[in-house]
C-alpha positions as CSV (number, residue, x, y, z in Angstrom):
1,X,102.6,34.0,189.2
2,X,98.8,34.4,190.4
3,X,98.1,36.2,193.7
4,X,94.4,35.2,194.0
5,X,91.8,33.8,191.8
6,X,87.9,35.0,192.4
7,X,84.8,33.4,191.1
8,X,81.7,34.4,191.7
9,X,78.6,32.6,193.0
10,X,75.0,34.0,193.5
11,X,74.7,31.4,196.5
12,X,78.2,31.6,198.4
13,X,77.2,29.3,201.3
14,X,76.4,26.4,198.2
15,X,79.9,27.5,197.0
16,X,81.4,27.3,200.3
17,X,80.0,23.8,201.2
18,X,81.6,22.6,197.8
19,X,85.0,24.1,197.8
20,X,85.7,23.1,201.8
21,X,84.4,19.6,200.7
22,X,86.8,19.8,197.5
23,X,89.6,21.8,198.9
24,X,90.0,19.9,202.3
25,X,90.8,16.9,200.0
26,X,93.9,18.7,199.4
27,X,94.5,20.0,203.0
28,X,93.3,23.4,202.4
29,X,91.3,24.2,205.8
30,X,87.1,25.7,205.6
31,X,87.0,29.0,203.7
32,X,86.4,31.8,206.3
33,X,83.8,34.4,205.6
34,X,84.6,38.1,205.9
35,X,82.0,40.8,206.5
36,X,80.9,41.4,202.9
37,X,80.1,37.6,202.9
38,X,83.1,36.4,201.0
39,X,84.5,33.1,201.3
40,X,87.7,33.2,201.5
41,X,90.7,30.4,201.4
42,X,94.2,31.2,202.2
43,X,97.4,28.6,201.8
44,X,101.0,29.8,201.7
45,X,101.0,29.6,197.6
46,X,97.9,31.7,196.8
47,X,94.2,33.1,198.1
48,X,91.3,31.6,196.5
49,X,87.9,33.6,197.2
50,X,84.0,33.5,196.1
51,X,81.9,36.1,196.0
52,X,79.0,37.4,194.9
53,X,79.6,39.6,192.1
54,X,80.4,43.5,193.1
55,X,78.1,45.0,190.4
56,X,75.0,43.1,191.9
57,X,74.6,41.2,188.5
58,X,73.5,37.5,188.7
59,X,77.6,35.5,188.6
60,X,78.2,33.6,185.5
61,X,81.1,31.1,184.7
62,X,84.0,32.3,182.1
63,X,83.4,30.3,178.7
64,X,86.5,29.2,178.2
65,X,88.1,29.6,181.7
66,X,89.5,27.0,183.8
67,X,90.9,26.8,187.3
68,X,93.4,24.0,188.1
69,X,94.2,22.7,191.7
70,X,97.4,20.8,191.7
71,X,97.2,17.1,193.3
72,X,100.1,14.8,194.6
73,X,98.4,11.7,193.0
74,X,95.5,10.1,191.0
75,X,93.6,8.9,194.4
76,X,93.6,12.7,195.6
77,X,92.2,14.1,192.1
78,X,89.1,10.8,192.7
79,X,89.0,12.0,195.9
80,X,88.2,15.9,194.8
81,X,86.1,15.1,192.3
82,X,84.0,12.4,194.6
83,X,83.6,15.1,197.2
84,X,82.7,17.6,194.4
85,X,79.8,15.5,193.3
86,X,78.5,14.9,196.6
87,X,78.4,18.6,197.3
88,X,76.8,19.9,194.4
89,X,79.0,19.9,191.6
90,X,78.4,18.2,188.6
91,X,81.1,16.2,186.6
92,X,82.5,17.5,183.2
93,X,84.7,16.3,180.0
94,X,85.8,13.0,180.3
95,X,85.8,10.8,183.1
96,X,88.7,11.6,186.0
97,X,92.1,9.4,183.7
98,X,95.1,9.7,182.4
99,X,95.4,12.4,179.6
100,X,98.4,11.8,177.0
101,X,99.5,15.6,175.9
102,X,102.1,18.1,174.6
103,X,103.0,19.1,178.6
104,X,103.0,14.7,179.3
105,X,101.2,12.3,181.0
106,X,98.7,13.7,183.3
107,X,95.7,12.6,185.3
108,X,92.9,15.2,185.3
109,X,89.4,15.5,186.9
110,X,87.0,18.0,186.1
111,X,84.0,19.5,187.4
112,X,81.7,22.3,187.5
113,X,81.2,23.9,190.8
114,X,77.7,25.1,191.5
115,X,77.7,28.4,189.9
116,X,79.1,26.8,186.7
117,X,83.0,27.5,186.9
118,X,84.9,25.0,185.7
119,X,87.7,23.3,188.1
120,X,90.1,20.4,186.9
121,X,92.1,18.7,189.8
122,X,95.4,18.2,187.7
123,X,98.4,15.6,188.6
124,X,101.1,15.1,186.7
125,X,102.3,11.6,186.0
126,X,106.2,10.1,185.8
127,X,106.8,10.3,182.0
């Protein structure tokens, strides 16, 4: 469904540092950085990219908006959100745990990246 997601950050190479840290956890390799300075990560099922924001305005988060990285278990979202801590992110919602829902049992971790978007590492659990 998506092709690519964008977000932007005033202070790329603080967003960069983050989302290899969080995004390796889930074998996604370093972000590479074009010649307008955009990080940008490329896997087979979609291109995530950060950058600072085209119209020269300071980058804010979406209120509302969350992006989800799928996990293949409950260590792997820890894992994401430990590395998201220790590079600058800051924890948010409820503590990384199961979550009992309308789409089923699911384990979700969120954070907020250091421009302020919000990112939940999502996996879902055997019903």
């Amino acid at each position: 469904m998506f092709s690519h997601i964008m977000v932007g950050a005033d202070d790329t190479a603080a967003a960069k540092r983050f989302y290899d840290a969080t995004l390796g956890v889930v074998g996604v390799r370093p972000g590479m950085v074009d010649d307008k300075g955009r990080a940008i990560y490329m896997t087979p099922t979609g291109v995530f990219i950060i950058t600072k924001p085209i119209n020269g305005e300071p980058a804010s988060c979406a209120n509302g908006a969350t992006i989800g990285f799928a996990m293949t278990s409950p260590e792997q979202a820890d894992a994401w959100h430990a590395a998201g801590i220790a590079n600058g992110g800051t924890t948010c919602e409820d503590p990384p745990g199961r979550r009992d829902g309308a789409f089923g049992p699911l384990y979700l971790a969120y954070l907020r990246d250091p421009a302020g978007n919000k990112l939940c590492a999502m996996h879902r659990l055997p019903a």
